[in-house]
MMTF fields as JSON, N, C-alpha, C and O atoms, coordinates in Angstrom:
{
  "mmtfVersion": "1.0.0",
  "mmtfProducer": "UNKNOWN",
  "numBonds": 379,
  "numAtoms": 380,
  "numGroups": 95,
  "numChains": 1,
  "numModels": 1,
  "chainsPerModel": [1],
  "groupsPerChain": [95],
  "chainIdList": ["A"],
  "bondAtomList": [4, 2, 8, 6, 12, 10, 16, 14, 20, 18, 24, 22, 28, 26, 32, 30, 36, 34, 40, 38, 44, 42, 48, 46, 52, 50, 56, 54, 60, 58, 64, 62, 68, 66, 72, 70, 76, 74, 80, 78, 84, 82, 88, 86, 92, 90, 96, 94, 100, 98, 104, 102, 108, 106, 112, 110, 116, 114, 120, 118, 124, 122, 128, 126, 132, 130, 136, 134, 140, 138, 144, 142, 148, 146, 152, 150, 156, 154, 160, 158, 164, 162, 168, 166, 172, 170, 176, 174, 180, 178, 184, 182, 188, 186, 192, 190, 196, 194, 200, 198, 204, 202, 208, 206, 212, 210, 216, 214, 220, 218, 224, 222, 228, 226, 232, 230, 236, 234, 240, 238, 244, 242, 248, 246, 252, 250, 256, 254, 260, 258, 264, 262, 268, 266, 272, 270, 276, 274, 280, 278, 284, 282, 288, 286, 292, 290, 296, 294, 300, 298, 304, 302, 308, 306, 312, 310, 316, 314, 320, 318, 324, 322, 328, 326, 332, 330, 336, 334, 340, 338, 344, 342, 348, 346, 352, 350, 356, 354, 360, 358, 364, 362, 368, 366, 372, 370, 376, 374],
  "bondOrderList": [1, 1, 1, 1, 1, 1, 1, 1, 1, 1, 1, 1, 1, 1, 1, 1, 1, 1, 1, 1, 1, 1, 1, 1, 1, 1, 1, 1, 1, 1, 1, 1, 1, 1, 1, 1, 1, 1, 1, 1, 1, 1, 1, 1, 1, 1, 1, 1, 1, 1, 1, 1, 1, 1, 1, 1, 1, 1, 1, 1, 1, 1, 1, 1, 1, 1, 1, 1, 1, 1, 1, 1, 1, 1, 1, 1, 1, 1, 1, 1, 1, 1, 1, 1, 1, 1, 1, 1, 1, 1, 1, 1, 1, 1],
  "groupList": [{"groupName": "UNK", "atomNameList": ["N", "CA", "C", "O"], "elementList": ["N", "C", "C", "O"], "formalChargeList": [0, 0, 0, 0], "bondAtomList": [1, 0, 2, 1, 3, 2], "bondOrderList": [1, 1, 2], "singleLetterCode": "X", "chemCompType": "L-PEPTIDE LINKING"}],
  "groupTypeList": [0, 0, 0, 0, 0, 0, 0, 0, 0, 0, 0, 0, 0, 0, 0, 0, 0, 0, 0, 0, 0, 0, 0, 0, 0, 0, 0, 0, 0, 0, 0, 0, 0, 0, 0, 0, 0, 0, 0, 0, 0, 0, 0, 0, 0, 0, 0, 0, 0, 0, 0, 0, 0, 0, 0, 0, 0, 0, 0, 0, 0, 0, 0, 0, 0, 0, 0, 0, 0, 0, 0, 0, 0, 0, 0, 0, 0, 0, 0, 0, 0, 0, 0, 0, 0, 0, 0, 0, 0, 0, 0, 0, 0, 0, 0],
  "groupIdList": [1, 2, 3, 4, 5, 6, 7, 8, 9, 10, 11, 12, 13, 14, 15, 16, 17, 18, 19, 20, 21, 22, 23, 24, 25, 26, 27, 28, 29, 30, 31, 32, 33, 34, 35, 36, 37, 38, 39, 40, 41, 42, 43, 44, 45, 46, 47, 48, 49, 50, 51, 52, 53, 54, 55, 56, 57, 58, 59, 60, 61, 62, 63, 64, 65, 66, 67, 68, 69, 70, 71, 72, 73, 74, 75, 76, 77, 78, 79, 80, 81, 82, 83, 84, 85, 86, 87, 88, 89, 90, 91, 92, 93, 94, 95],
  "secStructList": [7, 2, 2, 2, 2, 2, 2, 2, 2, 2, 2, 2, 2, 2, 2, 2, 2, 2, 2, 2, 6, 6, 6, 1, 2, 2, 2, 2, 1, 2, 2, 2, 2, 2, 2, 2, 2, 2, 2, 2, 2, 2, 2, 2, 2, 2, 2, 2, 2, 2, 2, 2, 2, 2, 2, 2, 2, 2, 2, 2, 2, 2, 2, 2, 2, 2, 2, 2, 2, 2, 7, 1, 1, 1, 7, 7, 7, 7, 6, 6, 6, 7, 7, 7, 7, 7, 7, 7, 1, 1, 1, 6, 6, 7, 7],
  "xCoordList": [-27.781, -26.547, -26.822, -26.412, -27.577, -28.174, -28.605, -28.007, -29.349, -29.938, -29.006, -29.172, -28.036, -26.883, -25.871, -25.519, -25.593, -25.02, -26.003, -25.569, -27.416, -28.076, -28.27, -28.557, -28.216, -28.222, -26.839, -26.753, -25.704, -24.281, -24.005, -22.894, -24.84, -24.696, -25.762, -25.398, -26.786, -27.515, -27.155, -27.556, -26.233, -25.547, -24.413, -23.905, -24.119, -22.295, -22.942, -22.805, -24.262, -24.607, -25.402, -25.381, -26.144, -26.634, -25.419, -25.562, -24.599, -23.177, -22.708, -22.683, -22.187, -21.723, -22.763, -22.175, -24.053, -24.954, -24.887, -24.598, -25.495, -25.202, -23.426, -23.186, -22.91, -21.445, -21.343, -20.887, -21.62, -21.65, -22.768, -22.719, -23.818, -24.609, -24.276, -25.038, -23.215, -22.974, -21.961, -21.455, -20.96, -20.062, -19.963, -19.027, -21.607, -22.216, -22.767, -22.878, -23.276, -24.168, -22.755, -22.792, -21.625, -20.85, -19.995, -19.041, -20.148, -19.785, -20.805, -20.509, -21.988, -23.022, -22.797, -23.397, -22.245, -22.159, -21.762, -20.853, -22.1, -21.47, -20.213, -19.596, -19.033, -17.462, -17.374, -16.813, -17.797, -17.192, -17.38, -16.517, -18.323, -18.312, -17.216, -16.3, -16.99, -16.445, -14.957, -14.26, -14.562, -13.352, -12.876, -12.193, -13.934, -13.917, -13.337, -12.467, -14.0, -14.174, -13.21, -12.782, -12.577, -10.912, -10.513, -11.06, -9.897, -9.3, -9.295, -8.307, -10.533, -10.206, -10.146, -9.718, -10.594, -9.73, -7.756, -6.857, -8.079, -6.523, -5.769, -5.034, -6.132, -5.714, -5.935, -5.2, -6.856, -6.812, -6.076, -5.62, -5.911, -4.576, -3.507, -2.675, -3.267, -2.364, -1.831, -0.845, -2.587, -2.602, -2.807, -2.543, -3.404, -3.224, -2.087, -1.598, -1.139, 0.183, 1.279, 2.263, 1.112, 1.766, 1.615, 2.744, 1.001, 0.246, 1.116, 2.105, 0.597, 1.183, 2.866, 3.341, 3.444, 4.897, 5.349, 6.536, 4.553, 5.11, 4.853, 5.628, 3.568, 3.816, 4.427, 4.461, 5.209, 5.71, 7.558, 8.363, 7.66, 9.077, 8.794, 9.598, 7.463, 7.237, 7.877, 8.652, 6.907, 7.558, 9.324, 10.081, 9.695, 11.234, 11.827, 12.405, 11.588, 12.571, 12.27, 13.186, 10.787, 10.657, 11.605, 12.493, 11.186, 11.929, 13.382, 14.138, 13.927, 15.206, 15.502, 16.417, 14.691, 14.555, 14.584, 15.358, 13.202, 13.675, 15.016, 15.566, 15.739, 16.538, 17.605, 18.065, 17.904, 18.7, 18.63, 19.567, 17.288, 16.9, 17.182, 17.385, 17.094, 17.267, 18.684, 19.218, 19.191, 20.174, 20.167, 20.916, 19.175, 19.468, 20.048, 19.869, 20.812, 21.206, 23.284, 24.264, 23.118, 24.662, 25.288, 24.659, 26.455, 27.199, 27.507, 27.555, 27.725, 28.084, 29.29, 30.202, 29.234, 30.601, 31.352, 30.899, 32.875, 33.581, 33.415, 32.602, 34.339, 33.79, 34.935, 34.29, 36.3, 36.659, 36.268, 36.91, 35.053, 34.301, 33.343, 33.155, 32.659, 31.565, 32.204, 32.307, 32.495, 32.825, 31.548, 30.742, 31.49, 29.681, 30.6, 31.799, 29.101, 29.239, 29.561, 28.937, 30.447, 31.274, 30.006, 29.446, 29.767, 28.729, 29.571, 30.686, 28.73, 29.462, 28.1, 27.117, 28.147, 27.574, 27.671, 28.621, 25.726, 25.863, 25.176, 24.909, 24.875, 23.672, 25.039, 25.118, 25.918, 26.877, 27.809, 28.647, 27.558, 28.119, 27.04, 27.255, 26.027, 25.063, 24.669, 23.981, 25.399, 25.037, 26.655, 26.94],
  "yCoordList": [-41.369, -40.677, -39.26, -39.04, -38.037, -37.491, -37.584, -36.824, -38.183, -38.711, -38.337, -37.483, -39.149, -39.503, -38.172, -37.803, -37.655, -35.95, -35.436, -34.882, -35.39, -34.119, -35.225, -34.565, -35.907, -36.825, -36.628, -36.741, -36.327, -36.159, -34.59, -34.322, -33.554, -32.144, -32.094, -31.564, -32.623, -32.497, -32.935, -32.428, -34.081, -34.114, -33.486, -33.63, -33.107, -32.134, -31.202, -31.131, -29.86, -28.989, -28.683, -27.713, -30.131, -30.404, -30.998, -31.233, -31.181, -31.473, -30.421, -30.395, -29.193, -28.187, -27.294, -26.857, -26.954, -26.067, -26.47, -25.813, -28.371, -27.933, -28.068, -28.001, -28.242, -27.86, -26.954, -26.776, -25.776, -24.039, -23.82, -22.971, -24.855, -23.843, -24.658, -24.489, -25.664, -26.078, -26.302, -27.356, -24.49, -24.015, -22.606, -22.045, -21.991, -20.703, -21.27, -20.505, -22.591, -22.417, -22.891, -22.47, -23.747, -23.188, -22.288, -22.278, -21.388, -19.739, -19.519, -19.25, -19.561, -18.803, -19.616, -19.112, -20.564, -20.989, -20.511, -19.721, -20.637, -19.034, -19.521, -18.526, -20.78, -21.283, -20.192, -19.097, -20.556, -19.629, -18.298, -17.712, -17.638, -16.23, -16.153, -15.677, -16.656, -16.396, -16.245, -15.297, -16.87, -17.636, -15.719, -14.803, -16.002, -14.77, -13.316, -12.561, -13.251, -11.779, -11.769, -10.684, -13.166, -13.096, -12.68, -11.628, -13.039, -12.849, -11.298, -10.593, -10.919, -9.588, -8.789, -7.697, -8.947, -8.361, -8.306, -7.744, -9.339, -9.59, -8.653, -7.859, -8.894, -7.752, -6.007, -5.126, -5.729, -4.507, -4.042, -2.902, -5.122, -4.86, -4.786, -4.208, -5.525, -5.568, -3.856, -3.157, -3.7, -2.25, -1.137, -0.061, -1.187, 0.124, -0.062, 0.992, -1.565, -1.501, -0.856, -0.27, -0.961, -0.26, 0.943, 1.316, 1.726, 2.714, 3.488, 4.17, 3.264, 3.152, 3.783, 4.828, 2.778, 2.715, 3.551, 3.465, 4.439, 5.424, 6.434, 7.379, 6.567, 7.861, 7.771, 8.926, 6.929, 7.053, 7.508, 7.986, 7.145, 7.171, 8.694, 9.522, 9.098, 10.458, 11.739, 12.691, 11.003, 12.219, 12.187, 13.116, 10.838, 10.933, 12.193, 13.223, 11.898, 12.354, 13.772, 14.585, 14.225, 15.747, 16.297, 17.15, 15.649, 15.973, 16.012, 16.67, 15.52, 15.611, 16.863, 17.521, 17.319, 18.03, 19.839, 20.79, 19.593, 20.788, 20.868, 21.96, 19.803, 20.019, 20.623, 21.761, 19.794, 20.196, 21.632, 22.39, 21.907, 23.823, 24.885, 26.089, 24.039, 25.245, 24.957, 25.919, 23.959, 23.922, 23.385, 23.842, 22.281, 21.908, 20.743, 19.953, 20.209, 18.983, 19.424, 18.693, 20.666, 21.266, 20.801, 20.746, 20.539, 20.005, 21.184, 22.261, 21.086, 21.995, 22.274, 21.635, 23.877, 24.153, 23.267, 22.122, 23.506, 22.773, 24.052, 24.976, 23.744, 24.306, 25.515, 26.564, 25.794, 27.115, 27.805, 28.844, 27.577, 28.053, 28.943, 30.011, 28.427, 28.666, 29.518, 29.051, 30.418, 31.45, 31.925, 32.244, 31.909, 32.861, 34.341, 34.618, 35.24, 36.379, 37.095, 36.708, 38.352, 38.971, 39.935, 40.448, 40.026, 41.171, 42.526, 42.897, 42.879, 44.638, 45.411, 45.201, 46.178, 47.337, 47.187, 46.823, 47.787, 47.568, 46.366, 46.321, 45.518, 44.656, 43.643, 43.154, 43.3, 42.729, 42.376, 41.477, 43.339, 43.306, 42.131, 41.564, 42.214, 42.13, 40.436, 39.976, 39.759, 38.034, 37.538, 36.341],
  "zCoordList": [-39.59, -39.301, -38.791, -37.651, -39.57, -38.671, -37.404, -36.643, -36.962, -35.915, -34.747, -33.876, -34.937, -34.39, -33.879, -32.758, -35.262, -34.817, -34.093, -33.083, -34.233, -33.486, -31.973, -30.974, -31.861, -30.673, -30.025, -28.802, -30.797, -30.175, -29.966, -29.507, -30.232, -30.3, -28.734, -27.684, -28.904, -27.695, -26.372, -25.324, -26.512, -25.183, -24.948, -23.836, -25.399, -25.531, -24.726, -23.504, -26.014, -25.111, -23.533, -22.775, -23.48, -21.782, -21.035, -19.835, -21.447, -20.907, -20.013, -18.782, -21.244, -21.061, -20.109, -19.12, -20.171, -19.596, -17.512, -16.512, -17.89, -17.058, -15.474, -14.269, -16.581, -15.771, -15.562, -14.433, -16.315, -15.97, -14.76, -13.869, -14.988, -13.719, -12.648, -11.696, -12.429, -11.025, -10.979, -10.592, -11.723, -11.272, -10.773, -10.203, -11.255, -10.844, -9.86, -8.903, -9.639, -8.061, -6.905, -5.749, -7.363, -6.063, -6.143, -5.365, -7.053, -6.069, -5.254, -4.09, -5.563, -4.453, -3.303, -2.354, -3.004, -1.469, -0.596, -0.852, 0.74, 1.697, 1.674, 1.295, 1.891, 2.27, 0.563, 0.594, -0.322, -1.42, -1.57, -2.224, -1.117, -0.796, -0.32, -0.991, 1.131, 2.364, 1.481, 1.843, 0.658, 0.529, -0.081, 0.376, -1.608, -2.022, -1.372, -1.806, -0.408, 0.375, 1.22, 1.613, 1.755, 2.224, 1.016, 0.685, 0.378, -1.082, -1.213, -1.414, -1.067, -1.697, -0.863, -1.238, 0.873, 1.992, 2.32, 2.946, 1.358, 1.594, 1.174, 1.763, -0.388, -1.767, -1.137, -1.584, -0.236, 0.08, 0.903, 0.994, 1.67, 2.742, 2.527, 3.225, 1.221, 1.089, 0.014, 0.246, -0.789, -1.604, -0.91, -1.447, 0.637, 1.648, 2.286, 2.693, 2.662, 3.006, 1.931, 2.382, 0.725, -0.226, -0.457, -0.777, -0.499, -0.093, 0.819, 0.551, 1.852, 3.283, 3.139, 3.583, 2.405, 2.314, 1.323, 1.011, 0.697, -0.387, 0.043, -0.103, 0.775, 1.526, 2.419, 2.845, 3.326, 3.741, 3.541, 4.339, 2.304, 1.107, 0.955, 1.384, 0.245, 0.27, 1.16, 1.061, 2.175, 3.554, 3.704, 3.425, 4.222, 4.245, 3.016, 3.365, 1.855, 0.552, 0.573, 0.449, 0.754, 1.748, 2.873, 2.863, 3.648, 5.002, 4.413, 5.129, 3.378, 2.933, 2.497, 2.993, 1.458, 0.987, 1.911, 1.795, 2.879, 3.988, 4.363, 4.22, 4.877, 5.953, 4.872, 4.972, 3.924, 2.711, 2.412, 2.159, 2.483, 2.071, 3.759, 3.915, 4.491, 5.617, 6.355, 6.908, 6.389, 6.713, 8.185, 9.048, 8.427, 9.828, 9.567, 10.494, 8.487, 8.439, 8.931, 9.081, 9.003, 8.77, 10.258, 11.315, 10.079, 11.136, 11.839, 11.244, 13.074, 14.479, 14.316, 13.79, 15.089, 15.255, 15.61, 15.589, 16.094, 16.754, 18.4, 18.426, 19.485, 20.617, 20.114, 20.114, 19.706, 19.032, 18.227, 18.073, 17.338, 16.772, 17.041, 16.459, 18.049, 18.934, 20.146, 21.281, 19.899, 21.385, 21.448, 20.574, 23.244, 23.366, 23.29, 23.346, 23.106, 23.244, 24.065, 25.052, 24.48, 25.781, 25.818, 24.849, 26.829, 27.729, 27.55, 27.184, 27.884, 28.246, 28.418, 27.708, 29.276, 29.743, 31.32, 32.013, 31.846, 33.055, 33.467, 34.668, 32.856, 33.014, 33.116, 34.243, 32.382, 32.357, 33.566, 33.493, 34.968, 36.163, 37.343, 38.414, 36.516, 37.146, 37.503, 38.414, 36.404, 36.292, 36.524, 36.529]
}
């Protein structure tokens, strides 16, 4: 009966060993590299497109912010509002 357990422990663990190493040897295959290194080209493209889009959120909510502080967001006269300025002197004869 012994026998038997260490005869049933020994194939379990050459079972198990080697399923692990010919699931470590096809990662090393180049289609699984390859597969890999898409994968994680992907993932980078995809985290510099996000990226991307917050600084870009960034700048807008700035630029809000200036226009908000200086006042170029302010609406225009109306054209009675806006009278130009009357000349006067001698330069004023002149145009």
């Amino acid at each position: 009966m012994r026998r038997l357990f260490w005869l049933a422990m020994g194939i379990t663990i050459g079972a198990l060993v080697v399923r692990k190493l010919s699931q470590a040897a096809d990662k090393l295959t180049p289609q699984s590299m390859a597969a890999n290194l898409a994968d994680g080209l992907r993932e980078l493209a995809a985290a510099i497109g996000d990226f991307g889009a917050e600084v870009r959120a960034g700048m807008a909510e700035r630029e809000a912010e200036l226009r908000a502080g200086t006042g170029l967001d302010a609406p225009l006269p109306d054209r009675s509002q806006a009278a130009l300025p009357i000349r006067r002197g001698a330069h004023a004869a002149d145009s």
